[in-house]
N, C-alpha and C positions, 0 to 999 in steps of 0.2 A: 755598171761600174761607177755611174756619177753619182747617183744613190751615196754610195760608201765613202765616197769621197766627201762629201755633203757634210755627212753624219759625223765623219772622223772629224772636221773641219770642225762645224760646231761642238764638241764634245772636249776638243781641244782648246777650241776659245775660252768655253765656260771653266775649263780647270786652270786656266793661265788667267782670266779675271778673280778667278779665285783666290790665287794666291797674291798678286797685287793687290788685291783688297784687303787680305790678311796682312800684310808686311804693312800697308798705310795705317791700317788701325791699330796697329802694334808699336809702330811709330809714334802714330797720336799719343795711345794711353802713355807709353815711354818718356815722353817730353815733359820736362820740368814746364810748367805755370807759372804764372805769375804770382797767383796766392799762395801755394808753396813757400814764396822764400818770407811771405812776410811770416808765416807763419813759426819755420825754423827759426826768424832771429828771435821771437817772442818766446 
């Protein structure tokens, strides 16, 4: 039974780093820059 526990354990990690990693990098891209705005006033 610690086996299962183990496996769930890690299998659960990896999909909850998954999705924090997706929301931060979607974060990233999402964020206005700096060169951005020179760019709109030009």
């Amino acid at each position: 039974m610690r086996e299962s526990n183990f496996w769930y354990y890690t299998i659960m990690i990896i999909v909850i780093a998954h999705f924090v990693i997706g929301f931060g990098y979607l974060i990233y891209k999402l964020s206005p820059k700096k060169g951005d705005k020179k760019n709109k006033n030009e």
